[in-house]
DODO-850051 format. One record per atom (N, C-alpha, C): x, y, z. Coordinates in Angstrom, 3 decimals, padded with zeros to 6 digits. Each point is the difference from the previous one (the first is absolute). Layout:
<pts>
      east     north        up
         X         Y         Z
...
</pts>
This chain:
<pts>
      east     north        up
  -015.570   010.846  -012.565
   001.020  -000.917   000.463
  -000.021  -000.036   001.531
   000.226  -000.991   000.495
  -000.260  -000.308   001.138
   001.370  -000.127   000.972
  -000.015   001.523   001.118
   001.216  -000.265   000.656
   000.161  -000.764   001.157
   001.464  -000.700   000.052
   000.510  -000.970   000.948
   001.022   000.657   001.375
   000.176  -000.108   001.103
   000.843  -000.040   000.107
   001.169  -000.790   000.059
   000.753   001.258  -000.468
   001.496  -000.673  -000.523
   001.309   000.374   000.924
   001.044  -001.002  -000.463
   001.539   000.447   000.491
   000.626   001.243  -000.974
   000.191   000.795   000.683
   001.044   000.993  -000.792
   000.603  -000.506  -000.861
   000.392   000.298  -001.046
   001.243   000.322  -000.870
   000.262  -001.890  -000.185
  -001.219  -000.938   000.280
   000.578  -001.266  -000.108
  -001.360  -001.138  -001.046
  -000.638   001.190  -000.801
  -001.065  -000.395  -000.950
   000.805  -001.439  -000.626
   001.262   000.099  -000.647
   000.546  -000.957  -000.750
   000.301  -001.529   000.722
  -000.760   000.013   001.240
   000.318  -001.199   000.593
  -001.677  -000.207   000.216
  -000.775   000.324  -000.197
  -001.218  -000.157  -000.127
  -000.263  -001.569  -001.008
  -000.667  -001.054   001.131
  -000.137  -001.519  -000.750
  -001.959   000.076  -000.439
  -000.285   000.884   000.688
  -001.699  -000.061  -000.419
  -001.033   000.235   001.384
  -000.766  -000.339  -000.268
  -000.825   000.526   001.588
  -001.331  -000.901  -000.024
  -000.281   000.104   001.477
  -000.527  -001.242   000.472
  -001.468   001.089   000.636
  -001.276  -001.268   000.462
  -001.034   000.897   000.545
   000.283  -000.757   001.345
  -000.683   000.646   001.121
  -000.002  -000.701   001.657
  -001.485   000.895   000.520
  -000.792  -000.897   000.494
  -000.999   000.529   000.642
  -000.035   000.870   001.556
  -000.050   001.113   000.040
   000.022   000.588   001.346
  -001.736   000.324   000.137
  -000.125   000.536   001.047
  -000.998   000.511   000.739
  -000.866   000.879  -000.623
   000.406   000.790  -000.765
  -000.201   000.699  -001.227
  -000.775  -000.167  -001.461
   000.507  -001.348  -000.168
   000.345  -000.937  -001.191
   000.888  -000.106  -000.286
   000.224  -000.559  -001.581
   001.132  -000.152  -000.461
   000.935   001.008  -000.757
   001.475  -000.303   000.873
   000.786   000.891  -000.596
   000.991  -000.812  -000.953
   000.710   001.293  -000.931
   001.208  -000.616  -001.455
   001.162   000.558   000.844
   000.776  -000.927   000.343
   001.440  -000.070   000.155
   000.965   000.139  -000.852
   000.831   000.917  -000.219
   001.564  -000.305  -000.756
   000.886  -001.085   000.623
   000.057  -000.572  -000.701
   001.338  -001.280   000.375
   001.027   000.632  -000.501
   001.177  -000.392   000.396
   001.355   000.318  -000.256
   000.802  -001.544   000.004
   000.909   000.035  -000.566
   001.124  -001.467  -000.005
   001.266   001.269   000.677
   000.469  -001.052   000.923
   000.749   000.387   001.334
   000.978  -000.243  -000.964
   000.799  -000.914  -000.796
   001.021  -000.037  -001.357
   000.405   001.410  -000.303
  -001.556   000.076  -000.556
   000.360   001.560  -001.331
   000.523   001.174   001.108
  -000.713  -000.005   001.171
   000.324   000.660   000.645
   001.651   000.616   000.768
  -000.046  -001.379  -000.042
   001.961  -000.105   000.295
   000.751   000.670  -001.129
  -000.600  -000.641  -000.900
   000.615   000.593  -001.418
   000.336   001.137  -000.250
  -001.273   000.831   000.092
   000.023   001.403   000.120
   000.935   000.654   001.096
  -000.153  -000.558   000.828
   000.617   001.079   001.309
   001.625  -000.369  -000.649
   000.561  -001.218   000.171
   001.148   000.115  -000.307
   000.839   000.829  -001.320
  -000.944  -000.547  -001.090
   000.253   000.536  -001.290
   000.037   001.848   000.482
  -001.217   000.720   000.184
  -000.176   001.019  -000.023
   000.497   000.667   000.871
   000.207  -000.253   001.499
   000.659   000.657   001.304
   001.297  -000.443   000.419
   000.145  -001.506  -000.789
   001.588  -000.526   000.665
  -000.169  -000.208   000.852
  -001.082  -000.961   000.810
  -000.073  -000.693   000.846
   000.599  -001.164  -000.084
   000.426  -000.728   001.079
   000.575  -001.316  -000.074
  -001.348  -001.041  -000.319
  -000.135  -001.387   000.284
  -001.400  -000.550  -000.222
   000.050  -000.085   001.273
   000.673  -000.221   001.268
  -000.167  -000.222   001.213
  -000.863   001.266   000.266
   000.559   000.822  -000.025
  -000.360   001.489   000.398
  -001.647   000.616  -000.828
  -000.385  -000.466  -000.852
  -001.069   000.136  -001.018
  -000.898  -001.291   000.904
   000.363  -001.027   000.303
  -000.991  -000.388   000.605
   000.089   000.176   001.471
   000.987   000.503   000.254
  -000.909   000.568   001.373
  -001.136   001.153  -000.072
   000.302   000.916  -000.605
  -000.743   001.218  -000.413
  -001.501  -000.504  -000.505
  -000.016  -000.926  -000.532
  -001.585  -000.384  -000.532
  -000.190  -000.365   001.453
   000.518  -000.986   000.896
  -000.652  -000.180   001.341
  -000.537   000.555   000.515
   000.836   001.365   000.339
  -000.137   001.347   001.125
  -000.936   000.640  -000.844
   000.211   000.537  -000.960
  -000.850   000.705  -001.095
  -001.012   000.003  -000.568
  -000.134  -001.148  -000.226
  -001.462  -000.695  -000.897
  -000.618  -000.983   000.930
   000.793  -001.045   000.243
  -000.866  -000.978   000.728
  -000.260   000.372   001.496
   000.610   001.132   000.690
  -000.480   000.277   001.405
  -000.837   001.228  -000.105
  -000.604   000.208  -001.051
  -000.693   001.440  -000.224
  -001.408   000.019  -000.627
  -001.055  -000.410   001.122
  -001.270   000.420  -000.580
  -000.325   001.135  -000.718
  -000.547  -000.020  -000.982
  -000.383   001.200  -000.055
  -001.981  -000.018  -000.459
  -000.455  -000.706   000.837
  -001.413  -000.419  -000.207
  -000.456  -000.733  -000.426
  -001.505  -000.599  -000.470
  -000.444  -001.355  -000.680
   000.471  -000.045  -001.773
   000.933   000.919  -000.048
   000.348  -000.090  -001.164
   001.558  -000.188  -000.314
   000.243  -000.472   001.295
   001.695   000.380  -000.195
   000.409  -001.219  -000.736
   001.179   000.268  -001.098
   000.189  -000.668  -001.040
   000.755  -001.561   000.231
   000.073  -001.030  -000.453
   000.288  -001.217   000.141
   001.695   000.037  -000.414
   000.969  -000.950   000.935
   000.919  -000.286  -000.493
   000.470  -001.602  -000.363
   000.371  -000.746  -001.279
  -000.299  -000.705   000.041
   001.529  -000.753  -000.382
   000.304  -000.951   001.232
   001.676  -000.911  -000.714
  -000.108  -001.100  -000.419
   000.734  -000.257  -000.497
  -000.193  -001.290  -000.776
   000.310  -001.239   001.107
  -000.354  -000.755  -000.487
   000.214  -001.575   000.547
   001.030  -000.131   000.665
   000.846   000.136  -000.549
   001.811  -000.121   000.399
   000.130   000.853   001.201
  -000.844   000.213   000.417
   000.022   000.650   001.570
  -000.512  -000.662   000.972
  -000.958  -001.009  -000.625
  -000.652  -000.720   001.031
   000.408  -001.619  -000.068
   001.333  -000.210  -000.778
   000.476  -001.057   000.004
   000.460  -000.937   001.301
  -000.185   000.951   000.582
   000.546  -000.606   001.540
  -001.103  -000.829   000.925
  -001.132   000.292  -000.697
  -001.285  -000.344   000.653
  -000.891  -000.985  -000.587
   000.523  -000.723  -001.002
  -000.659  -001.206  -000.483
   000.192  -001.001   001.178
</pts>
């Protein structure tokens, strides 16, 4: 079995994984849905959703963690402002 890196404790928001060519070759990405993610934090920690998505910001989306660092992915309804 072939390991990914992953988000802690946030497998259940896992949408599937993607390949991207680096320098290397090609690497397998974990995708995540930024949704499930909210989901979890609030459901499980009692986060607010304001507060759950800041934390993916600071947390996930400002945090390399190499050519493998995992994808976060929001839905549409975020980018409604930009049609």
């Amino acid at each position: 079995m072939r390991k990914f890196l992953s988000l802690d404790s946030l497998e259940d928001a896992v949408i599937g994984h993607c390949h991207t060519w680096r320098e290397t070759g090609i690497e397998t990405i974990l995708v995540y849905s930024a949704e499930q993610i909210v989901e979890i934090l609030t459901d499980r920690d009692g986060m607010t959703v304001e507060d759950a998505e800041e934390w993916i910001s600071v947390n996930i989306e400002g945090a390399y963690m190499g050519p493998t660092t995992p994808i976060v992915v929001w839905a549409m309804r975020e980018w409604d402002d930009y049609e």
